[in-house]
N, C-alpha and C positions, 0 to 999 in steps of 0.2 A: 464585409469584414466580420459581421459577428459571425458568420458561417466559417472563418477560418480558424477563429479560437475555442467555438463548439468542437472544432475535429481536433484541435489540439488538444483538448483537456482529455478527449476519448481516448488518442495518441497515448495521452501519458499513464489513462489508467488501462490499458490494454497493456504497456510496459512494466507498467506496477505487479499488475496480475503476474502476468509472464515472472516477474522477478520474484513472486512471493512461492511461485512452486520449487523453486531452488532453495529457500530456507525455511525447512519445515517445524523451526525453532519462530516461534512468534517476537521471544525479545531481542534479538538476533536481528527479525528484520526491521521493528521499530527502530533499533538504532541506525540504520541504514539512512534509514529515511530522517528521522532528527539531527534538524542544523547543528552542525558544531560545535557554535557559540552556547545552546540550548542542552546543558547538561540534565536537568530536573525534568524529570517526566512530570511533575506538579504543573510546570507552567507548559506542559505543551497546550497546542489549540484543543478542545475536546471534541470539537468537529474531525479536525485530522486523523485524531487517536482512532476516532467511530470509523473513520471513511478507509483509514489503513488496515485497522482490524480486519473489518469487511470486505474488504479486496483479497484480505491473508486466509480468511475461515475460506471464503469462495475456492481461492488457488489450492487448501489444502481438500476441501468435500470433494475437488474433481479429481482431483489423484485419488484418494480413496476408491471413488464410486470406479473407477480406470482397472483399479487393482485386483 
């Protein structure tokens, strides 16, 4: 089992990436991804922020570096 949610988390951030090259707007695609309910970017997780970021800088340096 632990091998099927190591490839899910991969799954999602492969999705993630993928979705961050379509909004080359950074606050744009934070909101995508913050819960509904979670208006305040104060209280988001600051692991998420880091890990969202970083999935968004990656999707945007490979389109660059493409162009």
């Amino acid at each position: 089992m632990p091998a099927s949610k190591t490839t899910e988390k991969i799954l999602w951030l492969a999705d993630c990436y993928s979705l961050a090259k379509h909004f080359p707007d950074p606050v744009t695609w934070l909101a995508l991804l913050q819960l509904k309910k979670n208006q305040h970017t104060a209280t988001i997780n600051p692991f998420y922020y880091w890990l969202w970021m970083a999935i968004w800088k990656a999707a945007q340096t490979e389109q660059q570096a493409q162009v």
